[in-house]
C-alpha positions in Angstrom: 32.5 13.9 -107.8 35.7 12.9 -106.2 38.7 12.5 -107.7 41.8 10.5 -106.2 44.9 10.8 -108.4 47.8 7.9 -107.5 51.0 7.0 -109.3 53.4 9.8 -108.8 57.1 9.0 -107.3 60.6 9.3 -107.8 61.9 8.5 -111.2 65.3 8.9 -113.0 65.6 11.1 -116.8 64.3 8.9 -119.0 62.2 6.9 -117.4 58.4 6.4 -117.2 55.8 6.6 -115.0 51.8 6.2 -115.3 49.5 8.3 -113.1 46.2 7.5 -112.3 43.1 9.1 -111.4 40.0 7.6 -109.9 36.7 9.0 -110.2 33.4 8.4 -108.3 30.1 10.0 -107.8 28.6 10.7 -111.2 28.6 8.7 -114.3 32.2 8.9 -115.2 31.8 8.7 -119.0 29.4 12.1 -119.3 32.5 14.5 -118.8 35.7 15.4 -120.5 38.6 15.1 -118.0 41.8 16.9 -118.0 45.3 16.7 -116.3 47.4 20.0 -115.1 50.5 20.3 -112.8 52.5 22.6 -111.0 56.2 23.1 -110.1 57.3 24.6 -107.4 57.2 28.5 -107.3 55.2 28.1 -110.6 51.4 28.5 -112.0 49.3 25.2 -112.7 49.9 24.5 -116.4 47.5 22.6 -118.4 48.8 19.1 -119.2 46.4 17.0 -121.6 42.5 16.7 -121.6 40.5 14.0 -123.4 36.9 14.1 -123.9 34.0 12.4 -122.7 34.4 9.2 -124.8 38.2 9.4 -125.5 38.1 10.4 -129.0 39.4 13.5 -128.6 42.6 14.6 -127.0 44.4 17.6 -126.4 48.4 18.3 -125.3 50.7 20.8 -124.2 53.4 21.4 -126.5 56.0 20.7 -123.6 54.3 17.2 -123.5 53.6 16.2 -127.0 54.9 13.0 -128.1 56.0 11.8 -124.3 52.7 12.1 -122.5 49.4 10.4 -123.3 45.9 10.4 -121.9 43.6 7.8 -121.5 40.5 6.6 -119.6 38.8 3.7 -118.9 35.5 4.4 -119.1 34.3 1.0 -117.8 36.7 1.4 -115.1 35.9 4.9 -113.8 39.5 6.0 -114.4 42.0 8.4 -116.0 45.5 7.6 -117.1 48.1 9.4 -117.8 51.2 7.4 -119.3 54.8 9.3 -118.9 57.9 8.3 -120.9 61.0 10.2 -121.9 60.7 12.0 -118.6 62.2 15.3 -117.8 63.9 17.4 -114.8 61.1 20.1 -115.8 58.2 17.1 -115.5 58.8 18.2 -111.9 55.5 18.9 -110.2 52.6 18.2 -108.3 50.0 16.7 -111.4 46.4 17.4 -110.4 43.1 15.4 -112.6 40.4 17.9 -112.9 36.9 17.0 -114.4 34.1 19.0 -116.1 31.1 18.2 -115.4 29.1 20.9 -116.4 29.2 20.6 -120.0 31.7 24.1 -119.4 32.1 26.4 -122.4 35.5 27.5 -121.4 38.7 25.3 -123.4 39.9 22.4 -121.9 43.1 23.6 -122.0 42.1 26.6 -119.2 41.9 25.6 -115.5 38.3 27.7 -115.6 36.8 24.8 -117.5 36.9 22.3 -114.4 34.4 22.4 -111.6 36.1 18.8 -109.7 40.3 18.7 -109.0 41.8 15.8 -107.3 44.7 16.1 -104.6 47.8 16.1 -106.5 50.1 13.6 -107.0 54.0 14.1 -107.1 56.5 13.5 -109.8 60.0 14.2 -109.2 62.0 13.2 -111.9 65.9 13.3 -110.7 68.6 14.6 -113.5 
């Protein structure tokens, strides 16, 4: 699988952005997907995940209610819509996918055997 996440860029407090994430090699609609970042000097933190058909969707607290993932299953392709940005949205946002079916929680980085190649956010205070 290969992953190619585009989107990121320089944005003001406030404002929005939306990230995407292109897959290819595998049947895109067999696996849950997942979106983490990293700041600078920081751990990757989980983000949001969605399942394989979308109809479940998971959030970390620091996002709820400003972030929201998507796909396109038709498409091959994972969203991620920001709004209300923040200084702290700050980071390098990776897509991950599991493809293995993993038995680990979406919400851990252990659960995805695919990661894109970052793409940056810098939201300016």
């Amino acid at each position: 699988v290969q992953l190619q996440a585009s989107g990121g860029g320089l944005v003001q407090a406030g404002g929005s952005l939306r990230l995407s994430c292109a897959a290819s090699g595998r049947t895109f609609s067999n696996y849950a997907m997942g979106w983490f970042r990293q700041a600078p000097g920081r751990e990757r933190e989980f983000v949001a995940s969605i399942s394989w058909s979308g109809d479940s969707t998971y959030y970390a607290d620091s996002v709820k209610g400003r972030l929201t993932i998507s796909r396109d299953n038709a498409k091959n392709t994972l969203y991620l819509q920001m709004n209300s940005l923040k200084p702290e949205d700050t980071a390098v946002y990776y897509c991950a996918a599991d493809t293995r079916g993993s038995r680990w929680n979406l919400r851990t980085a252990r659960a995805y055997d695919y990661w894109g190649q970052g793409t940056l956010v810098t939201v300016s205070s």
